[in-house]
C-alpha positions in Angstrom: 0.0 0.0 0.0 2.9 2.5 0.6 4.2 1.9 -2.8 0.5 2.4 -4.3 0.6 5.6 -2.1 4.3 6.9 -3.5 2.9 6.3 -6.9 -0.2 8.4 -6.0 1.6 11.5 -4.8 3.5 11.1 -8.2 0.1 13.1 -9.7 0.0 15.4 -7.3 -0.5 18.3 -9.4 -3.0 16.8 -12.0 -5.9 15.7 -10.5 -7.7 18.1 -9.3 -10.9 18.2 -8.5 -10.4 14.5 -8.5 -8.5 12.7 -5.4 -5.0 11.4 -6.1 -5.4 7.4 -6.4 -2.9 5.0 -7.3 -3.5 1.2 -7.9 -1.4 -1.9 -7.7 -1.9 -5.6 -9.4 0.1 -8.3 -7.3 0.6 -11.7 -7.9 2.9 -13.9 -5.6 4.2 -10.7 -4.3 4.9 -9.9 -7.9 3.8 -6.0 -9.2 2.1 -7.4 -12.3 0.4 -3.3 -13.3 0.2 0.0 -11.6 -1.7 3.0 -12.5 -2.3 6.4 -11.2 -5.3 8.6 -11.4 -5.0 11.0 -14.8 -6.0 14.7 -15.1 -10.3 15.2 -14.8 -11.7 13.1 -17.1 -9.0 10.8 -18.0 -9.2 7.2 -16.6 -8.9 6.5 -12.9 -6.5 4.7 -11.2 -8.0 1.5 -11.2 -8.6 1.5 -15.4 -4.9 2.5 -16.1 -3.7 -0.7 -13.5 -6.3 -3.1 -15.6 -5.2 -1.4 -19.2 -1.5 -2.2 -18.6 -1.8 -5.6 -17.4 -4.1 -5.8 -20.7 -1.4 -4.7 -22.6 1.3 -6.5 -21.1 -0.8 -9.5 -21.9 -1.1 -10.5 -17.8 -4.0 -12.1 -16.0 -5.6 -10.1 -13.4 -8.4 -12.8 -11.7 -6.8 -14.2 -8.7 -4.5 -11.1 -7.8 -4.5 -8.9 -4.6 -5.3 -4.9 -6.2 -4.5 -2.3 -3.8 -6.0 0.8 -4.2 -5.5 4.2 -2.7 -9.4 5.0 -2.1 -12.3 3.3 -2.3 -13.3 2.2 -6.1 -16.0 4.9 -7.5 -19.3 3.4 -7.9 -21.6 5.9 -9.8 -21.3 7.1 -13.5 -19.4 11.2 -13.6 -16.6 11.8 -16.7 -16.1 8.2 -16.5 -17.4 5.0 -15.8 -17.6 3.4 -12.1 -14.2 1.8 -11.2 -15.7 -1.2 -9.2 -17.3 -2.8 -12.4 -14.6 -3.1 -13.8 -12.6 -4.2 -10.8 -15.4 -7.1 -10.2 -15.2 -8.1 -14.2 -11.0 -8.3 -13.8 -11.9 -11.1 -11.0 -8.9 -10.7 -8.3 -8.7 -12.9 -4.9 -8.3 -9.9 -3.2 -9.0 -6.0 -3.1 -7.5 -3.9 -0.4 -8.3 -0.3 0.2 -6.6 2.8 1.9 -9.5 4.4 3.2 -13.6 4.8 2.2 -14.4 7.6 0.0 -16.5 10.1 1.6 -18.2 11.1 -1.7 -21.8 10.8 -1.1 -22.3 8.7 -4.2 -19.8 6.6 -3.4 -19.4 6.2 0.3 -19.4 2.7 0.6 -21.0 1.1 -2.3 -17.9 0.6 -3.9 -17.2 -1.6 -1.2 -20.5 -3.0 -0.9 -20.5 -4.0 -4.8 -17.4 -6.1 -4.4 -18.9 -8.0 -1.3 -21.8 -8.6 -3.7 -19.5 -10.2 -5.9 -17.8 -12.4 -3.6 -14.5 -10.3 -3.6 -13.0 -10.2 0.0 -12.2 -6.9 0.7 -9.4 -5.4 3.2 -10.2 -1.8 4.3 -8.0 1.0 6.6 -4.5 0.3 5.7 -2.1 3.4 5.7 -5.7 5.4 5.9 -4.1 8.6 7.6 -1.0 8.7 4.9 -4.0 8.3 2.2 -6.2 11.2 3.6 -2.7 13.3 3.4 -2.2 12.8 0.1 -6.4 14.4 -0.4 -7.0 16.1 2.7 -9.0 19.0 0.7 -11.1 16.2 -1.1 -12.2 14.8 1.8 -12.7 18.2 3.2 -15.2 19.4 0.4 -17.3 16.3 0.5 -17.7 16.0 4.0 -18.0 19.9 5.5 -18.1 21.5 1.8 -15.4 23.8 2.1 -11.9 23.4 0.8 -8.9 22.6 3.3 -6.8 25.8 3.8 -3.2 25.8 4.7 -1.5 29.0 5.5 2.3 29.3 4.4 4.1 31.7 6.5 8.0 32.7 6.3 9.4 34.3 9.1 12.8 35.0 11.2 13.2 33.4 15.1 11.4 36.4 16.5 8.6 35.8 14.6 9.1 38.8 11.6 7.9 39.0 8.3 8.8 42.1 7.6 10.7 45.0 8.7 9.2 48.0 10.0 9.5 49.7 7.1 7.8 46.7 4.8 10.8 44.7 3.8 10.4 41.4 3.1 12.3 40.2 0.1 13.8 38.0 1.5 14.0 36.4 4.5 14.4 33.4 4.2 16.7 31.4 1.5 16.3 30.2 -2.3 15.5 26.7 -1.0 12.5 27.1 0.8 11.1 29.6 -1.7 11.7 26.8 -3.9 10.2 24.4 -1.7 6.9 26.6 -1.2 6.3 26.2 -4.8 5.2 22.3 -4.6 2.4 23.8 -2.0 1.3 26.1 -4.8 1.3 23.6 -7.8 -0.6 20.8 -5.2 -3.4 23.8 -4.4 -6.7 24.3 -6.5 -6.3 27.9 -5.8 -3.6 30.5 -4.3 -4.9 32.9 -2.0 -3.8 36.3 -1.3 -4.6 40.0 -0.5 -4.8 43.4 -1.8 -2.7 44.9 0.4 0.0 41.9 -0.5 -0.7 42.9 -4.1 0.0 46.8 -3.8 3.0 45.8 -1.7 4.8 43.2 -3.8 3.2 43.1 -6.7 3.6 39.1 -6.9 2.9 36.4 -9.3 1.5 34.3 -7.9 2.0 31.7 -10.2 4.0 28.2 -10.3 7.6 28.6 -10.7 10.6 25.7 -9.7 8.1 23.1 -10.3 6.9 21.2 -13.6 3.0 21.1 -13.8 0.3 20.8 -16.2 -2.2 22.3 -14.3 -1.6 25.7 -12.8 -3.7 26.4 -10.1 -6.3 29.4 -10.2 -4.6 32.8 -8.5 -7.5 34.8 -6.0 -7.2 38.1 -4.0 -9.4 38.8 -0.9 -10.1 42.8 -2.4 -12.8 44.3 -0.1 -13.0 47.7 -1.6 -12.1 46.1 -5.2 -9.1 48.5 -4.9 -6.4 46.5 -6.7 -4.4 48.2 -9.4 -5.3 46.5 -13.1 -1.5 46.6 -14.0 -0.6 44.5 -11.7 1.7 41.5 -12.2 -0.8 38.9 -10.6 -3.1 39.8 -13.8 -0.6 37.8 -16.6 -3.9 35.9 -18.7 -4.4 33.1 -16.2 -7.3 32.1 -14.4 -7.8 34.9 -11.5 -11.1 35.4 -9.2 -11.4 38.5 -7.3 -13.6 38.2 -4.1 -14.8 42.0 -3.3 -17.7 43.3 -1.4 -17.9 47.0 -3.7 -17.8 45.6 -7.6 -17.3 47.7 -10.3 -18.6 46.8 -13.3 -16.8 48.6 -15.8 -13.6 47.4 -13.8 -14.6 44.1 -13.7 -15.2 43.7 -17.5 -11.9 45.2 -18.4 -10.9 42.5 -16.3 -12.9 40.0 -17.5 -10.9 40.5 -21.1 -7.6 39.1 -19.1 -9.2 36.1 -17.6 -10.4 37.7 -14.4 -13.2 36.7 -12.8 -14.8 39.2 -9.8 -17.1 37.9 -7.3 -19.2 39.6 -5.3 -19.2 38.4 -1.7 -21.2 39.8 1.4 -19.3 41.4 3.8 -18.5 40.9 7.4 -17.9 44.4 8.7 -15.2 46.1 7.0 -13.9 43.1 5.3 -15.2 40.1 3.0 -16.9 37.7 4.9 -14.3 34.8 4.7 -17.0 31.9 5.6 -18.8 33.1 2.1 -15.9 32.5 0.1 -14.5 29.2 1.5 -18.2 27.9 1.1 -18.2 29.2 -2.5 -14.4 27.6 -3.3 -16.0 24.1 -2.0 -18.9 24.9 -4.5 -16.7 25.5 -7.1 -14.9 22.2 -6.8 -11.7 23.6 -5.0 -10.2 21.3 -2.8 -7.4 22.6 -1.4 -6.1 26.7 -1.2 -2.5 27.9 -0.5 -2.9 31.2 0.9 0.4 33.6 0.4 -0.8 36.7 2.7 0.3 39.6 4.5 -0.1 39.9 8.6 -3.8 40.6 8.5 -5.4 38.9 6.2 -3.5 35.9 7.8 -5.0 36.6 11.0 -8.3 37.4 9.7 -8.4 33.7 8.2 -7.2 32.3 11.8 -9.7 34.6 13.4 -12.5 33.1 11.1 -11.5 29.8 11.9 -10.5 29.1 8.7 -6.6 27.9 8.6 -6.5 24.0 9.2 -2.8 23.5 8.4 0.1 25.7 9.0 3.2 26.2 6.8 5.7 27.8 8.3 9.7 28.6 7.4 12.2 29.6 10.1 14.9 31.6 9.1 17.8 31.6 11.5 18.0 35.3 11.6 16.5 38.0 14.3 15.0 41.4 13.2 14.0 42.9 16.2 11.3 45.1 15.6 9.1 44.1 12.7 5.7 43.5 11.4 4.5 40.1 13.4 3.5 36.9 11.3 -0.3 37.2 12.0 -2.0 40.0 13.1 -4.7 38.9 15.7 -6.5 40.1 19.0 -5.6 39.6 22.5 -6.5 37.0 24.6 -7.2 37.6 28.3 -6.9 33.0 28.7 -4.4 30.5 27.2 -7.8 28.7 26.6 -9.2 30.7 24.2 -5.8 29.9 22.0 -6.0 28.0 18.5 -4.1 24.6 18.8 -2.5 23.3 16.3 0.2 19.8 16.4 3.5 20.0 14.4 3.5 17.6 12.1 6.7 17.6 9.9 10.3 19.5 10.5 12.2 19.8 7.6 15.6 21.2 6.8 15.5 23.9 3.5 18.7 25.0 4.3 19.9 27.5 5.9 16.2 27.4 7.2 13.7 25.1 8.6 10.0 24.0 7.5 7.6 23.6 10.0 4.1 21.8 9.4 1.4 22.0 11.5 -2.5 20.9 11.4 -5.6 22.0 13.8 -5.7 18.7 15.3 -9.2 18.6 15.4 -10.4 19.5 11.9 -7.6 16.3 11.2 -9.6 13.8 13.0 -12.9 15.0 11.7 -11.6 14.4 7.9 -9.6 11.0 9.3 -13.0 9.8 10.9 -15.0 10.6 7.7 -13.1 8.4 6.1 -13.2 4.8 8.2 -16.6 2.7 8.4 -18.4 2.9 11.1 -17.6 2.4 14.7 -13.8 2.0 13.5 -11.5 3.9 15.7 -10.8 7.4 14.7 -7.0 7.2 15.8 -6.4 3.9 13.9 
């Protein structure tokens, strides 16, 4: 199952809106086919396994097939997976974790019982659900999964006073924070990161045929049109004052503006992650200055962290988040580090709400299994 789940983060950056599945044909301990999940529409994981052993002239019926996720069950771009797992005939079918789609959500499962195929379920479930934590995410609570990627110096700067931020931290972990743009269905920033930087936004350092769609939180719709964030890929603009004749010269460069109600003087935040899970967005990088940041964390909307450390101090500065204060410890967001990595010279830090996890980790098992499994 963990070589079905390394071939599975090998399309990483192509499936979206689908999940990221991988499937494996054994025999005797012997990898007879492998296949991965294509880009939407293309065949799923289990159809590119049963095509190569086709074409490699191999017999499927009697083999083990590990798969990444539960086998679709229901007719969308393409047919359901399971038939055509219960035509191949194996021994054997073993599954990561259930899909929580409600139109699949165990009948996959239940339609290989039905044809006498044993069935194995929950093996390497929690290193499955990380490969499609946003997929889960949208079909169970209907909003996207939102990690917030942060870059910072030991005291906790990302800026000077003055606004300098370019850069703290090294080529590396630039580089590395790429791969968390390519993997997202949408990079989130703000204006005020806009009129400072005037960023990209866009996929550099990393090979992908799928770019993900750039967005700006934009209140006041305020952002200049010249800016470089505007380059003729897919953009949406979430604003609570549209302009019409702004937003159709806009509109000629692939920009899409979208009104949202507002939550006092800012966009309300709940709107637009509800309208992202709408819009089949599973998962959202957000690149943003101090409050925007904290307005996301405020909303309760951050379930993963991303954070790089650079070994440097800048004394006073402009703080990673910008949040309220707390009179109790208890009124704190948790979250549990996850990863440490070295990006030399600096480090990379990951860490998830704990319990927004375990919600996605528990939508995933059969009933009555053990969420912590």
């Amino acid at each position: 199952m963990r070589q079905a789940l390394t071939l599975a983060e090998s399309v990483m950056y192509i499936t979206s809106p689908n999940p990221r599945v991988a499937c494996l044909i054994v025999r005797d301990g012997q990898l007879l086919a492998s296949g991965a999940t294509q880009m939407a529409g293309g065949p799923h994981a289990e159809v590119m396994a049963l095509r190569q052993a086709a074409e490699r002239g191999l017999e499927v019926a009697g083999s083990t097939i590990y798969v990444t996720l539960e086998p679709c069950s229901h007719f969308g771009r393409t047919p359901p997976c399971v038939d055509a797992l219960v035509a191949a005939r194996p021994a054997r079918v073993v599954v990561a974790m259930h899909d929580p789609n409600p139109l699949v959500s165990g009948q996959g499962i239940a339609k290989l019982h039905a044809a006498g195929i044993p069935v194995t379920t929950m093996v390497c479930a929690a290193e499955a659900l990380a490969l499609n934590p946003g997929f889960v995410a949208r079909m169970t609570r209907k909003t996207p999964w939102v990690w917030l990627k942060l870059a910072a110096s030991l005291d906790g700067r990302i800026a000077l006073e003055n606004g300098q931020s370019q850069w703290i931290t090294g080529p590396a972990a630039r580089a590395d924070g790429h791969h968390w743009r390519a993997r997202s269905c949408v990079v989130l920033t703000g204006s005020g990161t806009v009129k400072a930087d005037d960023p990209q936004m866009n996929v550099r350092h990393v090979d992908t045929a799928r770019a993900p769609i750039k967005a700006i939180i934009d209140t006041r719709f305020e952002v200049d049109e010249n800016a470089r964030i505007f380059d003729g890929t897919r953009t949406w603009v979430f604003t609570s004052h549209n302009d019409p004749a702004k937003a159709a010269r806009l509109a000629e460069r692939n920009v899409q503006v979208i009104e949202m109600p507002a939550d006092g003087a800012r966009v309300n935040l709940h709107a637009v992650m509800h309208w992202l899970g709408q819009h089949d967005v599973n998962e959202v990088h957000v690149e943003a200055g101090s409050r925007l940041s904290g307005a996301l964390l405020q909303a309760q909307c951050v379930d993963e962290l991303l954070i790089y450390t650079a070994p440097v101090l800048l004394g006073a500065g402009m703080g990673m988040v910008c949040l309220p204060g707390m009179e109790n410890l208890s009124d704190a967001q948790r979250f549990q580090f996850t990863d440490t990595q070295s990006v030399a010279p600096d480090l990379r830090l990951r860490a998830r709400h704990i319990d927004r996890w375990n919600a996605l980790l528990q939508a995933v098992q059969p009933p009555n299994a053990n969420p912590n499994h």
